[in-house]
Structures are given as C-alpha cells and as structure tokens.
KOLMARMAR-672352 format. One record per residue: residue number from 1; residue in one letter; x negated, y, z negated of N, C-alpha, C in turn. Coordinates in nm, 4 decimals, decimal comma, m for minus. Layout:
// KOLMARMAR-672352
TILO/num/residuo/n_x/n_y/n_z/ca_x/ca_y/ca_z/c_x/c_y/c_z
TILO/NUM/A/X/Y/Z/X/Y/Z/X/Y/Z
...
This chain:
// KOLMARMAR-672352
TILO/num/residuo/n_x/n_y/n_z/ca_x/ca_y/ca_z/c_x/c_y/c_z
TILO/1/X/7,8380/20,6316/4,3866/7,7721/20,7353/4,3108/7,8269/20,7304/4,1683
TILO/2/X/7,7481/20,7383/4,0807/7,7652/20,7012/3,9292/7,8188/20,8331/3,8468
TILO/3/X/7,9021/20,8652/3,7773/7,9321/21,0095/3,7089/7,8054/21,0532/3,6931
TILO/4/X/7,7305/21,0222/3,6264/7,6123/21,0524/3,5422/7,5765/21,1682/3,7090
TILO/5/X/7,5254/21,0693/3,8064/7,4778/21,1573/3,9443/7,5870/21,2689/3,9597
TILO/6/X/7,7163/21,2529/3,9556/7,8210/21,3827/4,0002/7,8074/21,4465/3,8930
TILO/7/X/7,7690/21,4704/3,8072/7,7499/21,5687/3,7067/7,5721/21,6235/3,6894
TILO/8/X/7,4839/21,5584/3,7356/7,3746/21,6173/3,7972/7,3786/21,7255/3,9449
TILO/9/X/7,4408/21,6523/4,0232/7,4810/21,7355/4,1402/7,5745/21,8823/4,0777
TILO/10/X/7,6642/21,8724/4,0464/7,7406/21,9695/3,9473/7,6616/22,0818/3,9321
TILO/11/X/7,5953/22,0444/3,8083/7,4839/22,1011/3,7565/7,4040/22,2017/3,8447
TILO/12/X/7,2919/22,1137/4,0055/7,2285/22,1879/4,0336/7,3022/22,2666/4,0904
TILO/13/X/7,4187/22,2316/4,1561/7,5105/22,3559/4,2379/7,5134/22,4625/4,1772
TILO/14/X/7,6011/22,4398/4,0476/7,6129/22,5476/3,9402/7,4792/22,6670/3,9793
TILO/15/X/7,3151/22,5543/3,9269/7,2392/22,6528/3,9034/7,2051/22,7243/4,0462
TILO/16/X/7,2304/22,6937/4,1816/7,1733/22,7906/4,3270/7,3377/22,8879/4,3100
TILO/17/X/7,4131/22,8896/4,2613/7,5155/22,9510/4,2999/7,5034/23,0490/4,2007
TILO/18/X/7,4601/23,0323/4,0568/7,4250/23,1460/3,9678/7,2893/23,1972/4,0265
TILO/19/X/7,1495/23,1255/4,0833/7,0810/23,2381/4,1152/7,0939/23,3104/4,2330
TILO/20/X/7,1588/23,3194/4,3394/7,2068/23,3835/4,4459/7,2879/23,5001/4,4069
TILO/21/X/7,3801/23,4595/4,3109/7,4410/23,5459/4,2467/7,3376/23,6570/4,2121
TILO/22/X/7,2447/23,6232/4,1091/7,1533/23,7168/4,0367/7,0600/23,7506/4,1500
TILO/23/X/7,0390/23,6913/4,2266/6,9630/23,7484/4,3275/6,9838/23,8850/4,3838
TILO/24/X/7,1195/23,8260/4,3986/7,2426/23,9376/4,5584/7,2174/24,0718/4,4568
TILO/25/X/7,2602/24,0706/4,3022/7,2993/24,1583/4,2430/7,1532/24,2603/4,2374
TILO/26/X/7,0043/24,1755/4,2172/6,8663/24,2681/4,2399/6,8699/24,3395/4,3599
TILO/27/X/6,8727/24,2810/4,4790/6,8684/24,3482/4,6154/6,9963/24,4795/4,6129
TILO/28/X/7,0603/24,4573/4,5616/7,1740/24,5896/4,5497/7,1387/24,6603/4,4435
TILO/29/X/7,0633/24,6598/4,3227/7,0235/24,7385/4,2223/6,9193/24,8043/4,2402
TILO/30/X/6,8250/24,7185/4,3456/6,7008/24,7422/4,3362/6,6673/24,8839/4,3584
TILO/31/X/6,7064/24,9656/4,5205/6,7074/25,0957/4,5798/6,7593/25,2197/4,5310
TILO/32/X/6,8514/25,1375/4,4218/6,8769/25,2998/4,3463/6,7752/25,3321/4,1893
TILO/33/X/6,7034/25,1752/4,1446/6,6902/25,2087/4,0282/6,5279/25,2391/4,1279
TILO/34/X/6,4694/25,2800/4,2316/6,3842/25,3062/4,2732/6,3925/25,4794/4,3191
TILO/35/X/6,4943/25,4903/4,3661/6,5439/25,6339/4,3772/6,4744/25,7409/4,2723
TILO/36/X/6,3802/25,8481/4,3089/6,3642/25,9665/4,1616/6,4803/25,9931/4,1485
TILO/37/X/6,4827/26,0565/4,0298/6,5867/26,1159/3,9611/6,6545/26,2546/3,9822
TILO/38/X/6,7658/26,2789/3,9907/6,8119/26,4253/4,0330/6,9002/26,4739/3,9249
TILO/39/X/6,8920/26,5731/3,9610/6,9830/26,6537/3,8348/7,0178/26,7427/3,9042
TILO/40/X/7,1986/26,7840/3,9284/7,2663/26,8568/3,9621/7,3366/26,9592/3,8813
TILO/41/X/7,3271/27,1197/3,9044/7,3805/27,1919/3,8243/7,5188/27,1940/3,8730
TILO/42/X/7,6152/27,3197/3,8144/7,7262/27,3350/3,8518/7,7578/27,4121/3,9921
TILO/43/X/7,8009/27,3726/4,0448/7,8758/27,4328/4,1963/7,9269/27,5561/4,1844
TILO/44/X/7,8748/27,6391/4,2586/7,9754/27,7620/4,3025/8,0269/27,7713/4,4145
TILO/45/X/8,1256/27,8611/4,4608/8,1463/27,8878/4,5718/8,2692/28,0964/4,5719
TILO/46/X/8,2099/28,1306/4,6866/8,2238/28,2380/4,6618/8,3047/28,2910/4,8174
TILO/47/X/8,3884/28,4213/4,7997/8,4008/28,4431/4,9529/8,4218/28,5941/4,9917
TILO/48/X/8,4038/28,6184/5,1240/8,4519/28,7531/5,1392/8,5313/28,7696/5,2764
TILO/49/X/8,6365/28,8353/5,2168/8,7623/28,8121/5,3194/8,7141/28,8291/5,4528
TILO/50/X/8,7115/28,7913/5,5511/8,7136/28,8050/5,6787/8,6101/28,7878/5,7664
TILO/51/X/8,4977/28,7303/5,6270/8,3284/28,7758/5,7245/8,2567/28,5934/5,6333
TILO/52/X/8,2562/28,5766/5,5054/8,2382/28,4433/5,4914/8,2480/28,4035/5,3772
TILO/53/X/8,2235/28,2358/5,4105/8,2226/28,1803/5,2412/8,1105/28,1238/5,2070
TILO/54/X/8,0124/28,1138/5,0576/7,9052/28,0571/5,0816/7,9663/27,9553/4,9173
TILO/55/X/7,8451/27,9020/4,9449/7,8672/27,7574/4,8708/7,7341/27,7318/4,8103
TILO/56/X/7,7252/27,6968/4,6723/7,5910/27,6898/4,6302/7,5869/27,5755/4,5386
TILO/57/X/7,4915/27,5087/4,5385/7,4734/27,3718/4,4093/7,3339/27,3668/4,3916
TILO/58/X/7,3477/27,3923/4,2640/7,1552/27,3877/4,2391/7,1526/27,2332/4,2517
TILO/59/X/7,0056/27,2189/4,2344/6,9720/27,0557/4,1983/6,8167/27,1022/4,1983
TILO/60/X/6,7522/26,9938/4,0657/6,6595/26,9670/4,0517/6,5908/26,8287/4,0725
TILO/61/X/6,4741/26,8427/4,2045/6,4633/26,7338/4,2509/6,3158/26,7232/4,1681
TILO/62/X/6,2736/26,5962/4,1166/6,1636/26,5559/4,0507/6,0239/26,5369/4,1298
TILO/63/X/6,0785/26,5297/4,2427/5,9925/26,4458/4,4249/5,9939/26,5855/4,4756
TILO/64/X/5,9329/26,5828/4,6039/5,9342/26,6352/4,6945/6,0771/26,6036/4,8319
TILO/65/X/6,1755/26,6525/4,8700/6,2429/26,5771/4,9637/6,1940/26,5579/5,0681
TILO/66/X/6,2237/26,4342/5,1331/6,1839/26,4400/5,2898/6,2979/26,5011/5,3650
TILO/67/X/6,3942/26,4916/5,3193/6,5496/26,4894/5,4172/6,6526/26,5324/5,3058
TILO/68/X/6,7247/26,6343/5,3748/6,8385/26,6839/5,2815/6,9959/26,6385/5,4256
TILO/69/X/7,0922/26,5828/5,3148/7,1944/26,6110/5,4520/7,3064/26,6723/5,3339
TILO/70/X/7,3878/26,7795/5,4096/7,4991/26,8113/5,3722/7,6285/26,7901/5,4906
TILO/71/X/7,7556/26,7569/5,4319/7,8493/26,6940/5,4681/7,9454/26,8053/5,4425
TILO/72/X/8,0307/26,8394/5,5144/8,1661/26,9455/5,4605/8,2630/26,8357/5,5864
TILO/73/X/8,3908/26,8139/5,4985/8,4948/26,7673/5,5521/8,6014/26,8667/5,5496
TILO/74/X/8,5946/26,9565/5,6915/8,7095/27,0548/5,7440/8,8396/27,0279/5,7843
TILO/75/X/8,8347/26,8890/5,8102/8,9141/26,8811/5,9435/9,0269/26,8827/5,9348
TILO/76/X/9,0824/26,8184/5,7812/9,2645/26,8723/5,7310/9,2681/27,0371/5,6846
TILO/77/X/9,1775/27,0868/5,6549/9,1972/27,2292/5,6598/9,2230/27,2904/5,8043
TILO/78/X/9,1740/27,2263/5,8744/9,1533/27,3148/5,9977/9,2480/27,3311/6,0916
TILO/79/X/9,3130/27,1848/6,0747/9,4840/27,1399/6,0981/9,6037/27,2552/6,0283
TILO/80/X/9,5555/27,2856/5,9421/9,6516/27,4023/5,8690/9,6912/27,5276/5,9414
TILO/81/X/9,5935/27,5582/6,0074/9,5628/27,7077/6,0610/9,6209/27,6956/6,1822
C-alpha cells in the first residue's frame, strides 16, 4: 500500500468519524430544540404549623400539556424525624 493510499484511507476515516460525531450530537439536540417553550415564575412555599405545607410555581406553558409530573424527594427529611 502506497502513502499516497494511507493518507486517503486517513482521510475518509477522519471524514465517517466527524460525521457520526455531528450526527450523534443532532439526535441529542434534536428533542429539546423541538420541545415548546416554558417559562417558569418564582417558587413559593408556605406553611401552617401542624395542618400543612403548600408549594406553588407558576409556569407559563405556550402548548397545551398532555402530562404534568411532579417529583418531591422526602426521604432524607423523613429520616430526621
């Protein structure tokens, strides 16, 4: 095999290994720059001794939602008590 060929080979490697690259990076960009847009106000949270606590976060959704999930992680608090 002649340099001239190992530096063609080189080459195309180079170029499948840069577009995979740019590929990988669309498929991971793609779903968020598809996402509407949200806008979150500031958080409150409020309580009353012995009876409850409430928790509030505006947000302005641009869409309609299909699905809301909220998440609260208790479980090192709960260890306290």
């Amino acid at each position: 095999m002649t340099a001239m060929a190992r530096a063609g080979r080189r080459i195309a490697a180079s170029w499948v290994a840069l577009s995979l690259a740019v590929a990988s990076l669309l498929v991971v960009v793609a779903p968020a720059l598809a996402a509407d847009p949200v806008e979150f106000g500031t958080p409150t949270a409020s309580s009353t001794y012995g009876t409850s606590i409430v928790f509030k976060q505006p947000v302005d959704l641009f869409a309609p939602a299909n699905t809301l999930k909220s998440l609260a992680a208790l479980e090192p608090y709960l260890a306290r008590l």
